[in-house]
N, C-alpha and C positions, 0 to 999 in steps of 0.2 A: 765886398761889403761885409762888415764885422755882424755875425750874430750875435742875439741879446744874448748875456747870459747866463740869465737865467734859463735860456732854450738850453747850453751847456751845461748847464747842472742837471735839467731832466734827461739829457741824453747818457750823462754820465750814470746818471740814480739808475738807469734803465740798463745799459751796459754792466753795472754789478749784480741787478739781478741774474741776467742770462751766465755772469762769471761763476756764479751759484746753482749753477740748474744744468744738468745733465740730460737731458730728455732722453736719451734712447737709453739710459741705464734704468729708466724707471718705467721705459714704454714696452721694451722688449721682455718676453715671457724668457725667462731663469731655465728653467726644464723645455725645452721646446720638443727634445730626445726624448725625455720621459711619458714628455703629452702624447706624441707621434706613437709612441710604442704602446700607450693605451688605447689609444684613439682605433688603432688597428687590431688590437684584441675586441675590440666591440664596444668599447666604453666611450662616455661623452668626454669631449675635449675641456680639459680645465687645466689653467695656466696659472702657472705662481710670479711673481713680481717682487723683485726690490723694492720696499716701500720706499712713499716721499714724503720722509719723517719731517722736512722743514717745510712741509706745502704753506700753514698759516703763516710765518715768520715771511715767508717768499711772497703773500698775499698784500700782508700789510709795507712790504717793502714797494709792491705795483702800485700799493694802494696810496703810498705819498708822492707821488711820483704826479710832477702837477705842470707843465709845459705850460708858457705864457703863449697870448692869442699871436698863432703866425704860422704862415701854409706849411713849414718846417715843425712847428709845436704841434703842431694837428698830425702831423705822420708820425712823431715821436709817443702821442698819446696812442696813435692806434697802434702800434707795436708794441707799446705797453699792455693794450686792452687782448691783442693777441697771447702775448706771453702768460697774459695772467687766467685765460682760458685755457692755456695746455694745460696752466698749473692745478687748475680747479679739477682738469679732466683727467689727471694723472691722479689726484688724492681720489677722488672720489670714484673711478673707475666705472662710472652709468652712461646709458647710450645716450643719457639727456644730455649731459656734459660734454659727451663726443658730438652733439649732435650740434651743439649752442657752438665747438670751437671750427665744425668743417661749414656754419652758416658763416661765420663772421669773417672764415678765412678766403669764403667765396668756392671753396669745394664743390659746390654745388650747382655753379656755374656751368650753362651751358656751353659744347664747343662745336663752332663751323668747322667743318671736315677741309683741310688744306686742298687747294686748287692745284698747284704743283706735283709732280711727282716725285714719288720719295727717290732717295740718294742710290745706287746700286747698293746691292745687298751682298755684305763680305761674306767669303769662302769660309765654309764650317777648317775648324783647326781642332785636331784633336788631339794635341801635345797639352801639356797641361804641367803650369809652374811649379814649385815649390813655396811654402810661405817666405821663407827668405828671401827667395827668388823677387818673389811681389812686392814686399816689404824695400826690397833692396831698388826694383824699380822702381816704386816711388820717391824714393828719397834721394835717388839721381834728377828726376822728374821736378822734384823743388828746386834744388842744389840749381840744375841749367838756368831754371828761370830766373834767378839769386832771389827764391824764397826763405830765407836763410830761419827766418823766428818760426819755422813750422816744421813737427814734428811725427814721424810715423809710428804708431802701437798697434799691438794687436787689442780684440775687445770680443771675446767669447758670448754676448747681450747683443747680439746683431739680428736682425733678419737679412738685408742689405750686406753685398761684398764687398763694400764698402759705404762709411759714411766720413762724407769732410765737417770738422766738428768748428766754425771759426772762431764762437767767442775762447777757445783754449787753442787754438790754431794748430789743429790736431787734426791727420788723416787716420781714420781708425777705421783697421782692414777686420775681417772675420776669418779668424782662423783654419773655419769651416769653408773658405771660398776654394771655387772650383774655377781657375782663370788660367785660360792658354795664351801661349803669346800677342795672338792676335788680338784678344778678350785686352790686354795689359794694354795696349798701343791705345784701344779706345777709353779704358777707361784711364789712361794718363789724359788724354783728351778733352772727356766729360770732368773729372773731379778735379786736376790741376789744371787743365785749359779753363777752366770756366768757372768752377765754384772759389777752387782755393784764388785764381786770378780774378775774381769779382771781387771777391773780399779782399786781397791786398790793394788792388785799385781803391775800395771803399774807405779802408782805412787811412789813405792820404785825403782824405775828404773831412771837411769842418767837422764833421756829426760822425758817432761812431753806429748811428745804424745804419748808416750804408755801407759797411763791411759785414756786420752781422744779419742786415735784413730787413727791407721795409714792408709795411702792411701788406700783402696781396703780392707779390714779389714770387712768391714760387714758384709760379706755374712758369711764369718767365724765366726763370731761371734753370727749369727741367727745360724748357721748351732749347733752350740755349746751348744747353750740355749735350741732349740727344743733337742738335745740329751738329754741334763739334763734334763730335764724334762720328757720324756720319760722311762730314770731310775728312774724318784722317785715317778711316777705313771703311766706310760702310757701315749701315746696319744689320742685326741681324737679318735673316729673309720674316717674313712675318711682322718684321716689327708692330706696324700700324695696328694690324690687326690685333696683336698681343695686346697693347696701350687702350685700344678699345674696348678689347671685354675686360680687364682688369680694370677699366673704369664702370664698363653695366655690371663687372661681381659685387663692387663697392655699394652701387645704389639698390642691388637687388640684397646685401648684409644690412641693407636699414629694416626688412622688414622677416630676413631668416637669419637663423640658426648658425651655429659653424655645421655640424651634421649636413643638414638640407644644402645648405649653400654647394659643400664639398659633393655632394652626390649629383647635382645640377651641374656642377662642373665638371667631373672625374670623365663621362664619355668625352667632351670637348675637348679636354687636355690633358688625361692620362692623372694617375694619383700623383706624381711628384709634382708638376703643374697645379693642381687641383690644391693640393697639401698646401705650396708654397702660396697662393692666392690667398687663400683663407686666412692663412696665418697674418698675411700681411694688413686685412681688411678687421681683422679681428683682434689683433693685439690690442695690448691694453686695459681692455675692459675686462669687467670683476669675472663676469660670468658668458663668455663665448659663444653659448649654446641660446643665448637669447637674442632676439633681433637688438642689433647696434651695431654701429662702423666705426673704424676709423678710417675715414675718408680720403687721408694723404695720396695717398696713390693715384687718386685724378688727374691730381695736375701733370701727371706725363703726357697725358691724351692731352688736355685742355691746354699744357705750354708749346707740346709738338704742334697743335694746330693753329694758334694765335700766333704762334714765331713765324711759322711756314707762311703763313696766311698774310703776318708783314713784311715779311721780307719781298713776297712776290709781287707786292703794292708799292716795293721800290722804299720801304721803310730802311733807315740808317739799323741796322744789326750791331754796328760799330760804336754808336751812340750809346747804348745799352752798357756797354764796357765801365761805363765810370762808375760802378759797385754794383751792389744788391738791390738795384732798383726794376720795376714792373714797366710793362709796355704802355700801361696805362698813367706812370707820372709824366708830368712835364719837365725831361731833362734839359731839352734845351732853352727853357724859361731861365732855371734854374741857374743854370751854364751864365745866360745871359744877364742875370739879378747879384750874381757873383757869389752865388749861394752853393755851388759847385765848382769846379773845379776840372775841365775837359782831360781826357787821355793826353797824356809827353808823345 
């Protein structure tokens, strides 16, 4: 079935915005080294940022962005109404802003604890790659799949050892990652089993947000990655647990401090555990030290337990594969209305 379109033009309008927008260059703290170094002298944690000098120009581009009425124009408008909430949250740096884009994006969501039990849990490795090494494994990693238009960099604006970037169809490793062989097997697993092959599946799809990402989509797609990976070694031992309270750090930074937060966590999990939480609940925002989140970090807990949860209900996991789509759309409507397009 041919779509309107004008559904093609707003998906288009909406694909140049994200081709403009770098989010983790504008979300991650610049000095992370220098904060940490104060931070532990006894000083309050304050973070400096790459500004997002085109945030209005990127507004008013969301802001023409006009989908005609149809079940596909309604997802194109909410990924629009997403994007343009990061964007709002990144210029303006306030926990109000962080607060309006982790409601909209369903952050806040509660999650049923999975019935199943978790995957066996791989053997500690305490070998430890070189950047090249990493670098070089991923781009074997693409190369087998024939991911051929996607590219490996390094990107020193990281918290994450990795982030898959797709509207620039970019793996961008952190220079600073600590990844043993065994650590590489799974995340070839999570970022090219799943993210970078979500979005290459998406992109042979009518609409280019399902390579790049539909509304509410994430937690599905964390929930998907930690499976894979799971199958192709293990997780670590703890997992669950980690996933868990990095989701109650998140909801307990709506109402503390970076300081308090870190001191509530530092016996539970030691300062570099403590350190890296924080940072990751925190980034972003102007001022660290005040209650605000940035809330992304849940949906590992909320995708891990909504995957687990359907799959053991006998849910297709395999269905999910035709891009960046959520547990909660109807793909096989879709499939069916000719509006998609099934896995070859």
């Amino acid at each position: 079935m041919i779509l309107p379109p004008a559904l093609h033009r707003a998906d288009e309008a909406l694909s140049a915005v994200q081709a403009r927008l770098e989010p983790s260059r504008f979300l991650n703290p610049v000095d992370e080294v220098e904060a940490r170094s104060r931070f532990l002298r006894g000083g309050p944690v304050q973070f400096t940022y790459h500004p997002l000098r085109n945030a209005d120009d990127l507004l008013r581009s969301c802001d023409s962005i006009r989908p005609p009425a149809h079940p596909l124009g309604e997802e194109v408008q909410a990924a629009a109404d997403d994007v343009r909430l990061g964007i709002v949250a990144l210029r303006d740096r306030t926990p109000e802003s962080f607060e309006a884009l982790a409601v909209a994006s369903g952050w806040w969501d509660q999650a049923e604890a999975p019935t199943s039990p978790p995957p066996p849990a791989r053997a500690p490795d305490p070998r430890v790659l070189l950047l090249p090494e990493i670098v070089s494994a991923f781009e074997r990693a693409l190369a087998e799949r024939r991911f051929t238009t996607w590219r490996v960099v390094t990107d020193p604006v990281m918290s994450a050892r990795v982030v898959v970037d797709s509207p620039r169809r970019l793996v961008r490793v952190n220079p600073r990652a600590v990844v043993s062989p065994t650590d590489m097997q799974a995340l070839v697993a999570h970022e090219i089993g799943v993210h970078v092959a979500r979005s290459e599946a998406g992109a042979r799809q009518p609409l280019r947000i399902f390579s790049t990402g539909l509304a509410r989509s994430l937690a599905t797609e964390e929930g998907l990655a930690l499976r894979a990976e799971g199958l192709a070694c293990g997780l670590p031992e703890g997992t669950a647990n980690r996933l868990a309270l990095l989701a109650a750090a998140a909801r307990r930074a709506r109402d503390q401090g970076f300081t308090g937060l870190y001191r509530g966590l530092e016996p539970l999990i030691g300062a570099e555990g403590a350190w890296t939480t924080c940072l990751r609940v925190k980034r972003g925002l102007r001022d660290p030290e005040l209650p605000g989140v940035y809330a992304k970090d849940r949906v590992y807990w909320l995708g891990w337990c909504a995957v687990t949860r359907f799959e053991s209900a006998g849910g297709d996991v395999g269905l999910l594969g035709v891009g960046k789509v959520g547990l909660h759309h109807p793909v096989a409507e879709w499939i069916a209305r000719g509006w998609l397009s099934p896995l070859e």
